[in-house]
C-alpha positions as CSV (number, residue, x, y, z in Angstrom):
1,X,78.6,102.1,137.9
2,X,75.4,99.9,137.5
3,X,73.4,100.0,134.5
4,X,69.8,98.2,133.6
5,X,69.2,96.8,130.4
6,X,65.6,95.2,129.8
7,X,65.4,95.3,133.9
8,X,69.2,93.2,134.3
9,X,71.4,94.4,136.1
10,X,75.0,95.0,135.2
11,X,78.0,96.7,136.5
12,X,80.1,98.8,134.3
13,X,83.6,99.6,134.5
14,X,86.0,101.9,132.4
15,X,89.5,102.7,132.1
16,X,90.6,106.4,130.9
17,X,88.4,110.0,130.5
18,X,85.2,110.5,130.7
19,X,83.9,112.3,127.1
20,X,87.3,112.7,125.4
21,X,88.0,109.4,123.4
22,X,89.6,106.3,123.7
23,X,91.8,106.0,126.8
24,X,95.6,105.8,126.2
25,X,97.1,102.5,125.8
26,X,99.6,101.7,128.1
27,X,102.7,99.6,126.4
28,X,103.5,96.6,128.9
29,X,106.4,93.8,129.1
30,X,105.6,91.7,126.8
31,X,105.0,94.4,123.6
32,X,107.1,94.4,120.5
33,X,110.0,95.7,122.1
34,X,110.2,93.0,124.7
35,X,109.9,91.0,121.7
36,X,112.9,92.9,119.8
37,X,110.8,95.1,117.9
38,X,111.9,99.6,117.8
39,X,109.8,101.5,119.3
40,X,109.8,105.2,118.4
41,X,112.6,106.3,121.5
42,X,115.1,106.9,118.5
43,X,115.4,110.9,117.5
44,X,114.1,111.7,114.5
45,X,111.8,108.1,114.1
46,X,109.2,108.0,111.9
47,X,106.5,105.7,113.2
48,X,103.7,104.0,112.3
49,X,100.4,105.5,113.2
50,X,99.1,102.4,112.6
51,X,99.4,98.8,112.2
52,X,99.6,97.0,109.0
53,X,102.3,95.9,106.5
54,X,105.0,97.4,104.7
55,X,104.5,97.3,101.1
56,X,107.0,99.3,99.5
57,X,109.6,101.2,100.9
58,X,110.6,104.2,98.5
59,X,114.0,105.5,100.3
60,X,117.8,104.2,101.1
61,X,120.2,104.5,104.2
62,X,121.8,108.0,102.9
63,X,119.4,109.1,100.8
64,X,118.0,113.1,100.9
65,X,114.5,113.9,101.8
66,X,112.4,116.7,101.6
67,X,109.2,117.7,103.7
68,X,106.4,115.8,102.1
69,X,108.6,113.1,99.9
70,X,106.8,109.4,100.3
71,X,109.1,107.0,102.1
72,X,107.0,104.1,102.1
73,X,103.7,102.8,101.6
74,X,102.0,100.9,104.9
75,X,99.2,99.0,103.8
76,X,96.7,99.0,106.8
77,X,92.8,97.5,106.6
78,X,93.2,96.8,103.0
79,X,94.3,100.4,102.4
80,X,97.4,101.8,100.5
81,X,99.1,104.7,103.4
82,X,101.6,106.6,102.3
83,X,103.9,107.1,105.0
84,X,105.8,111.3,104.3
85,X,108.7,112.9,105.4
86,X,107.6,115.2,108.7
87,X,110.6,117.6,108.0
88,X,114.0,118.0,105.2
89,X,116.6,115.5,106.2
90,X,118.9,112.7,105.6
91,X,117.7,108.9,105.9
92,X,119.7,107.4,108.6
93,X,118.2,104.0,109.0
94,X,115.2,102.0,107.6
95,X,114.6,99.3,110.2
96,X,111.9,97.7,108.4
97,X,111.8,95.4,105.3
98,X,109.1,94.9,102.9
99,X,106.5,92.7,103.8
100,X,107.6,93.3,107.4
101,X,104.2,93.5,109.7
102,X,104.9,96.5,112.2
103,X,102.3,97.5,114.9
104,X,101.1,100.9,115.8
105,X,104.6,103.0,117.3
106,X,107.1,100.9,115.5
107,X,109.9,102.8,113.7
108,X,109.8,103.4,110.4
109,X,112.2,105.2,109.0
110,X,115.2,107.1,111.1
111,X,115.7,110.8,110.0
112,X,118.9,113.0,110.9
């Protein structure tokens, strides 16, 4: 598509939908789990909705979880997130540490 602006000229090209939001990122090669990073293809993962860092994490390997409980707190453009429990459930695995930097999709927290 060509556009003018102040009588220039320019082309315009877009990737996605038209009038529906962002278009979906496509994960490539070299992403975090090229890099050794999880990514959420585990059952019952809990990611992260977006990036940021891992300021405290509020459950154990074992513990028991109810709907709504807070397992950790993601801290993401200078904001505190508290990260819940989707469902009841058993913590299986916490893959992350604290003050761990995890990008948008990285596991979380493993649920059973």
């Amino acid at each position: 598509m060509e556009v003018q602006v102040d009588y220039r000229p320019f082309k315009v090209e877009w990737e996605g939908r038209l009038g529906g939001g962002p278009a979906p990122r496509e994960r490539t090669a070299g992403s975090a789990v090229a890099a050794g990073g999880a990514k959420a293809a585990v059952k019952g993962a809990v990611t992260a909705q977006i990036s940021g860092k891992v300021v405290r994490i509020n459950v154990k390997p074992g513990q028991a979880v109810a709907k709504g409980d807070v397992l950790l707190i993601l801290e993401a453009m200078k904001m505190e997130n508290e990260i819940k429990a989707p469902a009841d459930g058993t913590v299986k695995e916490v893959p992350v540490a604290e003050g761990a930097r995890v990008a948008e999709g990285d596991v979380l927290v493993v649920l059973e």
